[in-house]
C-alpha positions as CSV (number, residue, x, y, z in Angstrom):
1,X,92.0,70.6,123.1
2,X,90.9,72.4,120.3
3,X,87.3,74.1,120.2
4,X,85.3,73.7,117.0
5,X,85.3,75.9,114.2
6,X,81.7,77.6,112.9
7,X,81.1,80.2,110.3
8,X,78.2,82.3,108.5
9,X,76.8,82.1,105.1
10,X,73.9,84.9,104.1
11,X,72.3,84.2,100.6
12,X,69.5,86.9,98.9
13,X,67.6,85.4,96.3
14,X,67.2,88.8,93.6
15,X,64.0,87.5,92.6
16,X,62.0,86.9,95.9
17,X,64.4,89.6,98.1
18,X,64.5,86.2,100.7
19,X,67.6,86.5,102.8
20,X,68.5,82.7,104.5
21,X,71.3,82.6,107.0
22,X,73.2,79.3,107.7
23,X,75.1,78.6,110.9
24,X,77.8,75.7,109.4
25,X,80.4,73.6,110.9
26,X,83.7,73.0,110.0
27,X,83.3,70.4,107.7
28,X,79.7,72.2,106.0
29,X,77.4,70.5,107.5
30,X,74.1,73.2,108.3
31,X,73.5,73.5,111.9
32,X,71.1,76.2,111.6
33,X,69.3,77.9,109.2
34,X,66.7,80.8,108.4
35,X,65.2,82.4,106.3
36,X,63.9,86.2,106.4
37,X,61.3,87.4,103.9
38,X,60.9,90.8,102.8
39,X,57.9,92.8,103.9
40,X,56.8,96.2,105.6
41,X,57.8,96.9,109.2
42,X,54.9,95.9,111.6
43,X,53.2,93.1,109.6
């Protein structure tokens, strides 16, 4: 049996400084997803 395949994506958007990060299967499909927003440490 073979165990499913899963790999990373990290995107930064140069105007906004977001960073999302994607979990995807195989095939693409999303099976997680976040996004990180710049900002100073302790706020």
């Amino acid at each position: 049996m073979e165990s499913p395949s899963y790999f990373g994506e990290v995107d930064i958007d140069g105007h906004s400084g977001d960073l999302t990060v994607r979990l995807r299967a195989e095939g693409g499909k999303v099976l997680f997803s976040k996004v990180l927003r710049p900002g100073r440490v302790g706020q």
